[in-house]
C-alpha positions as CSV (number, residue, x, y, z in Angstrom):
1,X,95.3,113.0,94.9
2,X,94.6,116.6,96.2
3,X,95.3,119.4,93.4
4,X,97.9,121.6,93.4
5,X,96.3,124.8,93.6
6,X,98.6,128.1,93.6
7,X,98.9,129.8,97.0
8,X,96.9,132.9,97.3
9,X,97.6,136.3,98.5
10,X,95.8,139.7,99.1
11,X,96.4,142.4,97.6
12,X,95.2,145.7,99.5
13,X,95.9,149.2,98.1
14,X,94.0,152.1,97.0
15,X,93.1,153.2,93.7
16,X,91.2,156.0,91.9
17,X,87.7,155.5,92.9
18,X,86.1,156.4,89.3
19,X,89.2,154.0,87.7
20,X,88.0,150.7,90.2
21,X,84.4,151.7,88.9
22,X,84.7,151.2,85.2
23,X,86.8,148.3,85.9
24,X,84.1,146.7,87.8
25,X,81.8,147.8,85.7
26,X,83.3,146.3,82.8
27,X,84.6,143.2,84.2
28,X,80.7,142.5,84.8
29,X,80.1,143.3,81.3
30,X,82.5,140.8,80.1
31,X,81.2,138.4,82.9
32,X,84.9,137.6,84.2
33,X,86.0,138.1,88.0
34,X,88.2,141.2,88.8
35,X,91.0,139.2,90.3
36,X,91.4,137.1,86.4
37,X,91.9,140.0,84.9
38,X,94.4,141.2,87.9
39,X,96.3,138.3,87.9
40,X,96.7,138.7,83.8
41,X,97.8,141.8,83.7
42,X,100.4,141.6,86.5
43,X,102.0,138.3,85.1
44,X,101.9,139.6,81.7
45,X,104.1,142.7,82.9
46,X,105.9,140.8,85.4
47,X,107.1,138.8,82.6
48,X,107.8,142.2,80.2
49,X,104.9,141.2,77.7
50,X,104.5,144.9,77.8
51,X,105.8,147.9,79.5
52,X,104.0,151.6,80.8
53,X,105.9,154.6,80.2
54,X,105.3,157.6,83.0
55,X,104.8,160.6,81.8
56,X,104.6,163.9,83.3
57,X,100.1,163.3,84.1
58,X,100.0,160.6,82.7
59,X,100.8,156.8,81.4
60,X,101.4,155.0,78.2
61,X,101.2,151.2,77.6
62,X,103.3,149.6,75.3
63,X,102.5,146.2,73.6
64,X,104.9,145.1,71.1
65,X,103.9,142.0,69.3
C-alpha cells in the first residue's frame, strides 16, 4: 500500500541575503535540511505556539510555555 506522503509546495520569496546565510550556515552546523526547520517554524506559528511582535526596526518572538 503506497504511503501517504503530504503534498508539497514551493515556496519562493526573498529574504535578507546575510539572514538566508547564517541560516544555511547553521542548518549545516546542526546537520538538518533548511525546509525541516521551515516547515517547523511555520506550523508552530500557524498553530499560535508563539507569536512575533513588529516593532518600529525591528521584531520580537514570543514563546510562552
Amino acid at each position: 500500500m503506497p504511503e501517504n506522503k503530504p503534498k508539497r509546495a514551493m515556496l519562493n520569496t526573498t529574504i535578507n541575503e546575510e539572514v538566508l546565510n547564517g541560516f544555511r550556515e547553521y542548518c549545516k552546523t546542526i546537520n538538518c535540511p533548511m525546509n525541516t526547520v521551515l516547515e517547523t517554524f511555520m506550523a508552530q506559528f500557524a498553530n499560535g505556539e508563539f507569536s512575533f511582535k513588529l516593532k518600529r526596526n525591528r521584531m520580537e518572538l514570543d514563546i510562552e510555555e
